[in-house]
mmCIF file of the N, C-alpha and C atoms, coordinates in Angstrom:
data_MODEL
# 
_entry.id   MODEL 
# 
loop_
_atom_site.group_PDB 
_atom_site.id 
_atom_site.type_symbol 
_atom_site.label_atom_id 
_atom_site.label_alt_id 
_atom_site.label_comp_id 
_atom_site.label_asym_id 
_atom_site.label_entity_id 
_atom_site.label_seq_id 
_atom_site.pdbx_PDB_ins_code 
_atom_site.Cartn_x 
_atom_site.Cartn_y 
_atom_site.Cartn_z 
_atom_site.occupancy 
_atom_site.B_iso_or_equiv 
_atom_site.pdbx_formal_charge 
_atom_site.auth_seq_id 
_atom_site.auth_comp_id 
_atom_site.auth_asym_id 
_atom_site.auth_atom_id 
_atom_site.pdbx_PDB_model_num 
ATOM 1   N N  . UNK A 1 1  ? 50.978 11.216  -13.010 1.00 0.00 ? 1  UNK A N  1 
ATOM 2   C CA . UNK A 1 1  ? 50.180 10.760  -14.101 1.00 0.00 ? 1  UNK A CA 1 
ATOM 3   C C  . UNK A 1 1  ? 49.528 11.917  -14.840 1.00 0.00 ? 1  UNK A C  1 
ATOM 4   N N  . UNK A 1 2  ? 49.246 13.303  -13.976 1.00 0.00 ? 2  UNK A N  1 
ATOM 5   C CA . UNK A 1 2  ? 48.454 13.935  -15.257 1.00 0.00 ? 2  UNK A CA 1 
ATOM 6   C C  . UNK A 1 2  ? 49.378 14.981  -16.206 1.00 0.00 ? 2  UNK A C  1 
ATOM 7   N N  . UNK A 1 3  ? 50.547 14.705  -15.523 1.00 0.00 ? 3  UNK A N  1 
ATOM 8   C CA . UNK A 1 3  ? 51.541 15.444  -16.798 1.00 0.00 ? 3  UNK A CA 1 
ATOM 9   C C  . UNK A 1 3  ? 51.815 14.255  -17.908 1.00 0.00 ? 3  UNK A C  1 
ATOM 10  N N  . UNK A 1 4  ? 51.543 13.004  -17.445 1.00 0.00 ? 4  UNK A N  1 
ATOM 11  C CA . UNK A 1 4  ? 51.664 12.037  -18.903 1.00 0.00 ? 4  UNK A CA 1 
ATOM 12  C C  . UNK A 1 4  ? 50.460 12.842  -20.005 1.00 0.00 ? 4  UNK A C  1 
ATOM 13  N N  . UNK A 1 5  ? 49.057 12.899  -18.785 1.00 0.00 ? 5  UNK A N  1 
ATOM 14  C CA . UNK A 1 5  ? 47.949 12.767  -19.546 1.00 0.00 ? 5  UNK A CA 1 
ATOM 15  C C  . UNK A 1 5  ? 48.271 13.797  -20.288 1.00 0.00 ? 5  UNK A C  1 
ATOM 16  N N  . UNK A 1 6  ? 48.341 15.085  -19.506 1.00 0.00 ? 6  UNK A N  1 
ATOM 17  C CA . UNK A 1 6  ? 48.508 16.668  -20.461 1.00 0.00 ? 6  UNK A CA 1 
ATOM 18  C C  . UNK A 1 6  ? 49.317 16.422  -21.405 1.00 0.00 ? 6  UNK A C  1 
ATOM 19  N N  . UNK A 1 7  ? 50.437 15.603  -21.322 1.00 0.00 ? 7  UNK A N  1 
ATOM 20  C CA . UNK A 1 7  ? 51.731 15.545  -22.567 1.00 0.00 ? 7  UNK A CA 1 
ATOM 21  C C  . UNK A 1 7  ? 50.955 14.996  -23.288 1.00 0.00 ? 7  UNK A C  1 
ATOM 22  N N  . UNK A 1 8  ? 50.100 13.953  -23.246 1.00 0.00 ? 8  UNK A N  1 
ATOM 23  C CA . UNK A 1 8  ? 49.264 12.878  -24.484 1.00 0.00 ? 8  UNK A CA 1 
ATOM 24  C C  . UNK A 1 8  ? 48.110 13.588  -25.329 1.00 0.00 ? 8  UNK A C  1 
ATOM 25  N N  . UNK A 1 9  ? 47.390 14.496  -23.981 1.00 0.00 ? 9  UNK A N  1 
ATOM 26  C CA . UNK A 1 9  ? 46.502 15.031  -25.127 1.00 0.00 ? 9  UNK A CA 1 
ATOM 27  C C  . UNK A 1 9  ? 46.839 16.508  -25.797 1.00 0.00 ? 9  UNK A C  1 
ATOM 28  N N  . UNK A 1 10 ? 48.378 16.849  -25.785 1.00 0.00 ? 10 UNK A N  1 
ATOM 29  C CA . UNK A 1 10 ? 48.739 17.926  -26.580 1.00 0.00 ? 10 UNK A CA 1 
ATOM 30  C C  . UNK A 1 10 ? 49.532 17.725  -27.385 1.00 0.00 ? 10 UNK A C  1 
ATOM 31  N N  . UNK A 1 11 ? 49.563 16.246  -27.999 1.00 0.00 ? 11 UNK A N  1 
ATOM 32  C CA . UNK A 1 11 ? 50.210 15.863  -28.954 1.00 0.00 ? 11 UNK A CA 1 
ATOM 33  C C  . UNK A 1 11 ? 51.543 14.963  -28.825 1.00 0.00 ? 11 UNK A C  1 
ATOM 34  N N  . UNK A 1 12 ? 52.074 15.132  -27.546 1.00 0.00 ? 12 UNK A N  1 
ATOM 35  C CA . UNK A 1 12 ? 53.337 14.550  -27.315 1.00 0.00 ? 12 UNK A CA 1 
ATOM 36  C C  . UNK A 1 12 ? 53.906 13.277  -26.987 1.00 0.00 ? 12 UNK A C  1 
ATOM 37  N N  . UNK A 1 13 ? 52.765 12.732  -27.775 1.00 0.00 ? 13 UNK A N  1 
ATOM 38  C CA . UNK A 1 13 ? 52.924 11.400  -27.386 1.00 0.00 ? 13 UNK A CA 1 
ATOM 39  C C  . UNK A 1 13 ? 52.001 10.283  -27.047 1.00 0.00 ? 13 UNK A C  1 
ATOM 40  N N  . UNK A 1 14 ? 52.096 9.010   -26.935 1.00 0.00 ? 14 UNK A N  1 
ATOM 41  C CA . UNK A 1 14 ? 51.239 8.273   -26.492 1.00 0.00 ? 14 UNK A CA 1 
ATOM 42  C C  . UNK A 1 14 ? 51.523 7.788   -24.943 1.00 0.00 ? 14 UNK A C  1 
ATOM 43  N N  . UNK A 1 15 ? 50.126 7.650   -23.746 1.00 0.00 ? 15 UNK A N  1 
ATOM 44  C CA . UNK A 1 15 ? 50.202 7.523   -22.792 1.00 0.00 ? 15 UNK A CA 1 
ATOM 45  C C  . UNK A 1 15 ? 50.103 6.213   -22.271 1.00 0.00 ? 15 UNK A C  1 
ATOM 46  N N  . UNK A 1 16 ? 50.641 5.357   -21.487 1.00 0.00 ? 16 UNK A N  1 
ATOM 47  C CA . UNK A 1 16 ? 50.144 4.336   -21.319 1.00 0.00 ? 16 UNK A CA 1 
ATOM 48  C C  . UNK A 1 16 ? 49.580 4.664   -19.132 1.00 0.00 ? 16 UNK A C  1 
ATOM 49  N N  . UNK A 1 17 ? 47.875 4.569   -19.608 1.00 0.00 ? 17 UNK A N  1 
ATOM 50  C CA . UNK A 1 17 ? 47.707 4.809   -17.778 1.00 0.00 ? 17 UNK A CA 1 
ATOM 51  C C  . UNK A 1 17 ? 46.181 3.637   -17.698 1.00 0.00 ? 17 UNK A C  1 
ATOM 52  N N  . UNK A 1 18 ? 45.490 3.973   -16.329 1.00 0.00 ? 18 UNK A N  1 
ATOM 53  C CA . UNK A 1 18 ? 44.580 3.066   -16.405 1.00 0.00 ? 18 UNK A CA 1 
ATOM 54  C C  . UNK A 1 18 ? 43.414 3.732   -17.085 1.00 0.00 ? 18 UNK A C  1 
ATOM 55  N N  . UNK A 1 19 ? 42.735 2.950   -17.549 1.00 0.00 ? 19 UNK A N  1 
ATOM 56  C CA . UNK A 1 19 ? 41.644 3.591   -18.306 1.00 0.00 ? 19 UNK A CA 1 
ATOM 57  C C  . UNK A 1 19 ? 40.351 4.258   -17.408 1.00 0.00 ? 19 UNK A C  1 
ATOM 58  N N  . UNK A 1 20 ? 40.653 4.654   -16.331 1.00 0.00 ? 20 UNK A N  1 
ATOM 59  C CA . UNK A 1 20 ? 39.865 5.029   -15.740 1.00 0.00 ? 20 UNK A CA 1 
ATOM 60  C C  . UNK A 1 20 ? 40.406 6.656   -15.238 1.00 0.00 ? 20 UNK A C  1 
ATOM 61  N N  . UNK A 1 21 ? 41.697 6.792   -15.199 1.00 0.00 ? 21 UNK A N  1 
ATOM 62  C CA . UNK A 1 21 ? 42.658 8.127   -15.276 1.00 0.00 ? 21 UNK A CA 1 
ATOM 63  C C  . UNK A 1 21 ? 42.142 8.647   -17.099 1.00 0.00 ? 21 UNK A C  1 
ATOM 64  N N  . UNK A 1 22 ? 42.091 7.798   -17.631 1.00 0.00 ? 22 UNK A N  1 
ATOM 65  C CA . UNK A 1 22 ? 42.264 8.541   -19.279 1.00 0.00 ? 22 UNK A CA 1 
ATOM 66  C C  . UNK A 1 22 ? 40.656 9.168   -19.532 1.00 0.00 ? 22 UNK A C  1 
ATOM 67  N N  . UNK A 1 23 ? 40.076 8.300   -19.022 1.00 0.00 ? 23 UNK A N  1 
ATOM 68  C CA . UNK A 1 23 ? 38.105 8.226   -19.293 1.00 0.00 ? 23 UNK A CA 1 
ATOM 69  C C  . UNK A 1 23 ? 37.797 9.554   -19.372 1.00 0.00 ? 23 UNK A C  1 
ATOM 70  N N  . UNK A 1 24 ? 38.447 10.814  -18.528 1.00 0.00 ? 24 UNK A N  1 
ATOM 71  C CA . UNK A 1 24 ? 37.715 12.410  -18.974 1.00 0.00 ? 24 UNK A CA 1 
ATOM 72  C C  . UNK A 1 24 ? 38.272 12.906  -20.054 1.00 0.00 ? 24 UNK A C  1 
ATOM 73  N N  . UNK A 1 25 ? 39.250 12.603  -20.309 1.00 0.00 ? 25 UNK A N  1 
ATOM 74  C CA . UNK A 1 25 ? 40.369 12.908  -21.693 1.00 0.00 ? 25 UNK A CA 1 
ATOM 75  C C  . UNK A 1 25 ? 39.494 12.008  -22.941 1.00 0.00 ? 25 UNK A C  1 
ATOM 76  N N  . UNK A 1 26 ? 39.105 10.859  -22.897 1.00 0.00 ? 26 UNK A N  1 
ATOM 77  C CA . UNK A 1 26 ? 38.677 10.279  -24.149 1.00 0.00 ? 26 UNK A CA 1 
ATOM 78  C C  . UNK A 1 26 ? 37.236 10.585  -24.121 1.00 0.00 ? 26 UNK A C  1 
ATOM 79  N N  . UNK A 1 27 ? 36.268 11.376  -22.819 1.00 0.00 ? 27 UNK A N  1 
ATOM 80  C CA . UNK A 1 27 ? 35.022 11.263  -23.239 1.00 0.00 ? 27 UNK A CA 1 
ATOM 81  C C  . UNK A 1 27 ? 35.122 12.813  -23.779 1.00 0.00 ? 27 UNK A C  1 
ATOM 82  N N  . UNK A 1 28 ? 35.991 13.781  -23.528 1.00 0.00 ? 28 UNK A N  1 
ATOM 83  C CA . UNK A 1 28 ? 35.596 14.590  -24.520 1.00 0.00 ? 28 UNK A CA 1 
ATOM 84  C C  . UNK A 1 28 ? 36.565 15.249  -25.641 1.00 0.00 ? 28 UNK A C  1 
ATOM 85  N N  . UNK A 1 29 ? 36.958 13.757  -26.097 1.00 0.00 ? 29 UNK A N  1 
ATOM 86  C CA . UNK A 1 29 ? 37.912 13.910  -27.473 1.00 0.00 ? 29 UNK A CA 1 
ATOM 87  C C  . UNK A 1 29 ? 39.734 14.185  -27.500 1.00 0.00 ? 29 UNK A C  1 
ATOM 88  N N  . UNK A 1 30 ? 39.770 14.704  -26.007 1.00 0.00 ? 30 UNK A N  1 
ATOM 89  C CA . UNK A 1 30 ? 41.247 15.328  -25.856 1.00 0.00 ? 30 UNK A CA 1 
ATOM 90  C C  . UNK A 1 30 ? 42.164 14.073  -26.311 1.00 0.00 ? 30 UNK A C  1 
ATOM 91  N N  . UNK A 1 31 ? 41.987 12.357  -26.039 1.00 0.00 ? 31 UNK A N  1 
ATOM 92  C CA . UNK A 1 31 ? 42.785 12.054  -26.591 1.00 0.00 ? 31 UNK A CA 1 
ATOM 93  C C  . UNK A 1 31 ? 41.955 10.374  -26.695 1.00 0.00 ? 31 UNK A C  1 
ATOM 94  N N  . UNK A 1 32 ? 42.225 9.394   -27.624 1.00 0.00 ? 32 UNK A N  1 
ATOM 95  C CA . UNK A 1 32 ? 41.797 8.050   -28.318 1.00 0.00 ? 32 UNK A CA 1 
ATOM 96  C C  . UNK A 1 32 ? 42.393 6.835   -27.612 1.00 0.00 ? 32 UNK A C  1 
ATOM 97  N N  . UNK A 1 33 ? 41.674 6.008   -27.543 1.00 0.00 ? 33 UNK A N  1 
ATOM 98  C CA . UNK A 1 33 ? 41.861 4.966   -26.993 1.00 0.00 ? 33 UNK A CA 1 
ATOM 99  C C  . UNK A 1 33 ? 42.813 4.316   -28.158 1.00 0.00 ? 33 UNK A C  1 
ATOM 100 N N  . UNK A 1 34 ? 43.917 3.714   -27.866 1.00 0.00 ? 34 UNK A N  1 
ATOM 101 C CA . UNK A 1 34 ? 45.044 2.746   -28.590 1.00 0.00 ? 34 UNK A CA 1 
ATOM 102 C C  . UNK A 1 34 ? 44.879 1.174   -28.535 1.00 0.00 ? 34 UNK A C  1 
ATOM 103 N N  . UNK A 1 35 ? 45.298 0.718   -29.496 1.00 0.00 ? 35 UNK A N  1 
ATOM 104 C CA . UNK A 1 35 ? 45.234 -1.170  -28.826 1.00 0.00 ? 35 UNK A CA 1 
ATOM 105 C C  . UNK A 1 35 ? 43.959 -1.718  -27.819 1.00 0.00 ? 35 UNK A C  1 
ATOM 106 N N  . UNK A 1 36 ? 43.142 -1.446  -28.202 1.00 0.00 ? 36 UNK A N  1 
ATOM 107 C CA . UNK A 1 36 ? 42.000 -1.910  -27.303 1.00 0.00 ? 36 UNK A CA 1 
ATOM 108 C C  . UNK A 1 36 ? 41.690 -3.563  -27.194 1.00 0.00 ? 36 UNK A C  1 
ATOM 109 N N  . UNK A 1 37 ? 42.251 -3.702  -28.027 1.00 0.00 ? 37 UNK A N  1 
ATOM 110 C CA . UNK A 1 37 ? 42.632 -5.429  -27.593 1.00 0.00 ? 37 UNK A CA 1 
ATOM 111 C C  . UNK A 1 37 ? 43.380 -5.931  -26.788 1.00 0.00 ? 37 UNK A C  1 
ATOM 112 N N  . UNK A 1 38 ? 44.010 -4.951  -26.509 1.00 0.00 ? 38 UNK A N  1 
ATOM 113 C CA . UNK A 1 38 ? 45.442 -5.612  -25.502 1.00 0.00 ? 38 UNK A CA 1 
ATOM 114 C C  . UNK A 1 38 ? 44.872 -4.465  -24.097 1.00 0.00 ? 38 UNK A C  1 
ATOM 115 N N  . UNK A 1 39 ? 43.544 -4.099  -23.898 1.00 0.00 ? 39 UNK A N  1 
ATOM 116 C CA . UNK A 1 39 ? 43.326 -3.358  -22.772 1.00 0.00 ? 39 UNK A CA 1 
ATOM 117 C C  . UNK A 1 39 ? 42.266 -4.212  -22.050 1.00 0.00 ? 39 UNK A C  1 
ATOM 118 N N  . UNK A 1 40 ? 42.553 -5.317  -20.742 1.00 0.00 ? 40 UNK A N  1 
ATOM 119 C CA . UNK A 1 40 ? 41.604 -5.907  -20.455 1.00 0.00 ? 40 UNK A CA 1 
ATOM 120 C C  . UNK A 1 40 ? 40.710 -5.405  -19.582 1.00 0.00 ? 40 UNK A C  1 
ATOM 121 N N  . UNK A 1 41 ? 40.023 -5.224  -19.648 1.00 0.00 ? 41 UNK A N  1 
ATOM 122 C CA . UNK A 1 41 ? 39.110 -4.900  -17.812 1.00 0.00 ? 41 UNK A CA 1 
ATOM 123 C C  . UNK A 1 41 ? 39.715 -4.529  -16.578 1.00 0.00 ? 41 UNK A C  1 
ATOM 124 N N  . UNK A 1 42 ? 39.636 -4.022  -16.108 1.00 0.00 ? 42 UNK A N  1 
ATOM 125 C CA . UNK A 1 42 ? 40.419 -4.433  -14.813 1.00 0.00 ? 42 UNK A CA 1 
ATOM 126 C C  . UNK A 1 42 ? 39.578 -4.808  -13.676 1.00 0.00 ? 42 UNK A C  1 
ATOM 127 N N  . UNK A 1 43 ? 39.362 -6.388  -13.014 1.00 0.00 ? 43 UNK A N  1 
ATOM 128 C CA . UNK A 1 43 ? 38.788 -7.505  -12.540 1.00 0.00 ? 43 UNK A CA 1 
ATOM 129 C C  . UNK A 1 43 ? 38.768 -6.614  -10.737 1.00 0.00 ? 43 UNK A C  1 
ATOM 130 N N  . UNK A 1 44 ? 39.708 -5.644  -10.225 1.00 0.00 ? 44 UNK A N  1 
ATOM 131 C CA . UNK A 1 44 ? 39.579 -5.508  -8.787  1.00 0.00 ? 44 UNK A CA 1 
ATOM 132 C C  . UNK A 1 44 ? 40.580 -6.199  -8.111  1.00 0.00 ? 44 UNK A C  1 
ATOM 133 N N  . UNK A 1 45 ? 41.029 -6.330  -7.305  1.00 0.00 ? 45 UNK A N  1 
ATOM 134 C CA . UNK A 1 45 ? 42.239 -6.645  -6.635  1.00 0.00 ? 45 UNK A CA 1 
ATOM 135 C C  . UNK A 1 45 ? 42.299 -7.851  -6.083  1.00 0.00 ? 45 UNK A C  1 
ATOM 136 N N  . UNK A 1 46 ? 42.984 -8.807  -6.111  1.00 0.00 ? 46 UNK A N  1 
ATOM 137 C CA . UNK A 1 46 ? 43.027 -9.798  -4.932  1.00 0.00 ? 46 UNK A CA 1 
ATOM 138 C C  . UNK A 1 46 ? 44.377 -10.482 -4.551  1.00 0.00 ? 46 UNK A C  1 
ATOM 139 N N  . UNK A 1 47 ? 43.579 -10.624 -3.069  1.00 0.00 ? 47 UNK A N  1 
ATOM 140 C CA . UNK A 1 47 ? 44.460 -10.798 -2.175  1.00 0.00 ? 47 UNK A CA 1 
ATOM 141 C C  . UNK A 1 47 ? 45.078 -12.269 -1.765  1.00 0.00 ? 47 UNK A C  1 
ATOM 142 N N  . UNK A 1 48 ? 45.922 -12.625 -1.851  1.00 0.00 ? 48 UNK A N  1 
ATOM 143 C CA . UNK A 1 48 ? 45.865 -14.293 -1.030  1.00 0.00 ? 48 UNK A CA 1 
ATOM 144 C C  . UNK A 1 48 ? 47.089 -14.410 -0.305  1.00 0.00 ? 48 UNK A C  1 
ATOM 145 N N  . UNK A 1 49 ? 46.164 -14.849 0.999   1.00 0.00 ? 49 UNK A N  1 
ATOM 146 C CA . UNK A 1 49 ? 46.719 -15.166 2.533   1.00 0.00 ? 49 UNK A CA 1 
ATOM 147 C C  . UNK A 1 49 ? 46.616 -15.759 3.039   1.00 0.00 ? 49 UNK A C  1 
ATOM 148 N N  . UNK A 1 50 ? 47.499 -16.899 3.621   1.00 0.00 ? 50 UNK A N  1 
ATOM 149 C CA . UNK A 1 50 ? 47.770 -18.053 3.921   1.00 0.00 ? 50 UNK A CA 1 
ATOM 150 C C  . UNK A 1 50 ? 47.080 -18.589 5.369   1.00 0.00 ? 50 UNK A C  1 
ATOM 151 N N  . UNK A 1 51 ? 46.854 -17.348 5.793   1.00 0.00 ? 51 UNK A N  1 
ATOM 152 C CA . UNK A 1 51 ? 46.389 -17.807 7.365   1.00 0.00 ? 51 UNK A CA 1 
ATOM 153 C C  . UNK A 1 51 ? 45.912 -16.723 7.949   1.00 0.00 ? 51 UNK A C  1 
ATOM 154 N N  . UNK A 1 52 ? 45.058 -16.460 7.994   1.00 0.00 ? 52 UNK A N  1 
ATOM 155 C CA . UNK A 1 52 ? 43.955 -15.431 8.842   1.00 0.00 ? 52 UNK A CA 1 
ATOM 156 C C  . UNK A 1 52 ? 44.244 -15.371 10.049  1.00 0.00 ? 52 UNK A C  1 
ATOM 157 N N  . UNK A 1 53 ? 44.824 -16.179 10.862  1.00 0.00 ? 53 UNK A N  1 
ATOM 158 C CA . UNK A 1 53 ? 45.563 -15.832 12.327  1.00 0.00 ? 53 UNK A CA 1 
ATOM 159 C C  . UNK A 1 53 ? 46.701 -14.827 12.400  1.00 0.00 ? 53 UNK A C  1 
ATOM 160 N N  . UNK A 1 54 ? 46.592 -13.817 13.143  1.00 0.00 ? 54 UNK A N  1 
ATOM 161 C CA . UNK A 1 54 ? 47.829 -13.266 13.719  1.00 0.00 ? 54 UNK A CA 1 
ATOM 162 C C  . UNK A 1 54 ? 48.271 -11.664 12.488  1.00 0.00 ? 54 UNK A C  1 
ATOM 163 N N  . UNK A 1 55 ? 47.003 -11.550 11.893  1.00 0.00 ? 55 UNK A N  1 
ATOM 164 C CA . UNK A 1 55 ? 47.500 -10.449 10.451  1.00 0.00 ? 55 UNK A CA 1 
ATOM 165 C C  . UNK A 1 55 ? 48.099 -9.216  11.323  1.00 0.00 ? 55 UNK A C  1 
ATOM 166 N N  . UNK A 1 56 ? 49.079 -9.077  10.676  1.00 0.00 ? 56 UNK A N  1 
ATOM 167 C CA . UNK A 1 56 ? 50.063 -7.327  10.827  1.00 0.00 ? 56 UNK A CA 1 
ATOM 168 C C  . UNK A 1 56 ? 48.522 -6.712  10.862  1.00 0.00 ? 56 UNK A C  1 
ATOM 169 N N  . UNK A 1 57 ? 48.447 -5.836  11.900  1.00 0.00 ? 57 UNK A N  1 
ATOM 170 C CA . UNK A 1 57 ? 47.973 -4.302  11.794  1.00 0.00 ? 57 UNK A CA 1 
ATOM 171 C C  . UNK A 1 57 ? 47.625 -3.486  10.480  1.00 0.00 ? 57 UNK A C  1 
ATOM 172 N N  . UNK A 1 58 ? 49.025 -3.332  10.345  1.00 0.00 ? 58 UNK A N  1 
ATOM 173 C CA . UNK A 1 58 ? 48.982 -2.947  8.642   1.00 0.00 ? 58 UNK A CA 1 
ATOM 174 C C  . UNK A 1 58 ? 47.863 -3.106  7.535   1.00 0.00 ? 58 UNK A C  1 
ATOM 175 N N  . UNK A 1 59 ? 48.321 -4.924  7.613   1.00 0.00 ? 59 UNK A N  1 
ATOM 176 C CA . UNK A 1 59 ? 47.749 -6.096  6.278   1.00 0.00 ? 59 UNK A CA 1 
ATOM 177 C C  . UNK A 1 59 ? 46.598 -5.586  6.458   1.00 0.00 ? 59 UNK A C  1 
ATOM 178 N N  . UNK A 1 60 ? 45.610 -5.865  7.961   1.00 0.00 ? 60 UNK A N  1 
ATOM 179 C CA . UNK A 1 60 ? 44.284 -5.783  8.348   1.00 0.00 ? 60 UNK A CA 1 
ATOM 180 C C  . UNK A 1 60 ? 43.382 -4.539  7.656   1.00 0.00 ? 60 UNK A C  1 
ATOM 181 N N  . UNK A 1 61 ? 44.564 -3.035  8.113   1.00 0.00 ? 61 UNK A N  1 
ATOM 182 C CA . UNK A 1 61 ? 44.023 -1.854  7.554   1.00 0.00 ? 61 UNK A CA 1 
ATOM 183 C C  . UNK A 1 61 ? 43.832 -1.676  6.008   1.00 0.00 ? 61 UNK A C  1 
ATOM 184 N N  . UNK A 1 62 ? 44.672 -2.619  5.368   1.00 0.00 ? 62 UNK A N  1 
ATOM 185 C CA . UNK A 1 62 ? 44.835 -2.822  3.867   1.00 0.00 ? 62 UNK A CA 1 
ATOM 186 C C  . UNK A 1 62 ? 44.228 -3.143  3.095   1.00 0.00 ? 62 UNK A C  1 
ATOM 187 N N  . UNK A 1 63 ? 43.010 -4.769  3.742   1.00 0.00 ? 63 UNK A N  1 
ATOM 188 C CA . UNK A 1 63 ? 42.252 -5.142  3.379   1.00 0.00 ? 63 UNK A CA 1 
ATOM 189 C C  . UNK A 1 63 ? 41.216 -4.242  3.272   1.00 0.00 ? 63 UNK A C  1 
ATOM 190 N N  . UNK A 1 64 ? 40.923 -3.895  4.592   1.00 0.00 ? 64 UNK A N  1 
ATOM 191 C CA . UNK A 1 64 ? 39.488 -3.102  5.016   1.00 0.00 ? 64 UNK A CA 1 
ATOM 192 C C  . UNK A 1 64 ? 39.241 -2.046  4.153   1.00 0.00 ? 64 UNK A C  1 
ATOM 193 N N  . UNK A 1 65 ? 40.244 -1.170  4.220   1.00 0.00 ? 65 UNK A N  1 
ATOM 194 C CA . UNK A 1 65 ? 40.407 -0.172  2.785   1.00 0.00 ? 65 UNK A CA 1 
ATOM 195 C C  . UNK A 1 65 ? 40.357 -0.621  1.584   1.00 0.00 ? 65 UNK A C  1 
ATOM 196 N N  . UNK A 1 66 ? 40.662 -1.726  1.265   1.00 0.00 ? 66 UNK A N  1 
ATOM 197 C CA . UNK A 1 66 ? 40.172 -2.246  -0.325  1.00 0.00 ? 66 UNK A CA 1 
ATOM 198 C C  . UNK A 1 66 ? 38.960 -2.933  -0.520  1.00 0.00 ? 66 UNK A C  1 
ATOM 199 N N  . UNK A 1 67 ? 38.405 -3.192  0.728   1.00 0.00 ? 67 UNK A N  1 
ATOM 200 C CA . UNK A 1 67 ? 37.045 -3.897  1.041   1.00 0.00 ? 67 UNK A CA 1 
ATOM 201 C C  . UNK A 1 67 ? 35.848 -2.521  0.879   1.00 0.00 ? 67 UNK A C  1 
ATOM 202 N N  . UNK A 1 68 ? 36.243 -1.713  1.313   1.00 0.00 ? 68 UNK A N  1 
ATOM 203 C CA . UNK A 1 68 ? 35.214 -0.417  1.204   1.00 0.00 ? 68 UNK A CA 1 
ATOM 204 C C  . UNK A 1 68 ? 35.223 0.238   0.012   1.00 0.00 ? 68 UNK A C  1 
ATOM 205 N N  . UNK A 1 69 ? 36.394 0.295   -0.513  1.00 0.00 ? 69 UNK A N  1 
ATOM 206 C CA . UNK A 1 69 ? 37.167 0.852   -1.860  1.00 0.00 ? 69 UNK A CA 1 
ATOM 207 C C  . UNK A 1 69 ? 36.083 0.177   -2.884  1.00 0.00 ? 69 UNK A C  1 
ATOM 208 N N  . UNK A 1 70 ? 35.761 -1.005  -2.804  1.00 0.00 ? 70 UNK A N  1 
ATOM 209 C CA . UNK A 1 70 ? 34.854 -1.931  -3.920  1.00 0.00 ? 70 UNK A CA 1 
ATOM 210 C C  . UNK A 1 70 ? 33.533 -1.904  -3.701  1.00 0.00 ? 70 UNK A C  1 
ATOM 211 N N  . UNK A 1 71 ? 33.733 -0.960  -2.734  1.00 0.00 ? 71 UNK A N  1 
ATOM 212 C CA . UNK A 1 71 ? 31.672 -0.953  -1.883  1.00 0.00 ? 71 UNK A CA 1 
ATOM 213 C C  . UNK A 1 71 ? 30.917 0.244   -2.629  1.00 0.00 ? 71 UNK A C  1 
ATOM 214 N N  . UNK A 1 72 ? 32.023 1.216   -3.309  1.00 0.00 ? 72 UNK A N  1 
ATOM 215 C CA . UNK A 1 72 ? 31.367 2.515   -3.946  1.00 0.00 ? 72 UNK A CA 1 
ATOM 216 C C  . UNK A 1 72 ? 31.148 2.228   -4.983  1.00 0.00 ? 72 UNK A C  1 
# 
């Protein structure tokens, strides 16, 4: 992603990333927000799981990390 960004704010183009990757580039001018109508919020992640019994290892570590991830 930051060779999109570097390509975008040296002219080469338009970037499409999350607006939270672009936010040091547009707060000091390197490059403009596009279509801001068609840029919604982004709401945070969710998850849906059918049954809380028996979760993969994995799934468990997945949650927990996106559970703390939303705590900062």
């Amino acid at each position: 992603m930051s060779m999109v960004l570097q390509a975008a704010s040296e002219g080469l183009g338009i970037a499409c990333v999350m607006a939270d990757q672009a936010a040091p580039y547009i707060a000091d001018g390197r490059l403009v927000r596009l279509l801001d109508d068609w840029c919604p919020p982004f709401a945070g992640y969710h998850l849906y799981y059918p049954d809380r019994r028996q979760l993969p290892p994995a799934f468990s570590l997945l949650v927990a990390a996106l559970r703390h991830g939303a705590h900062r």
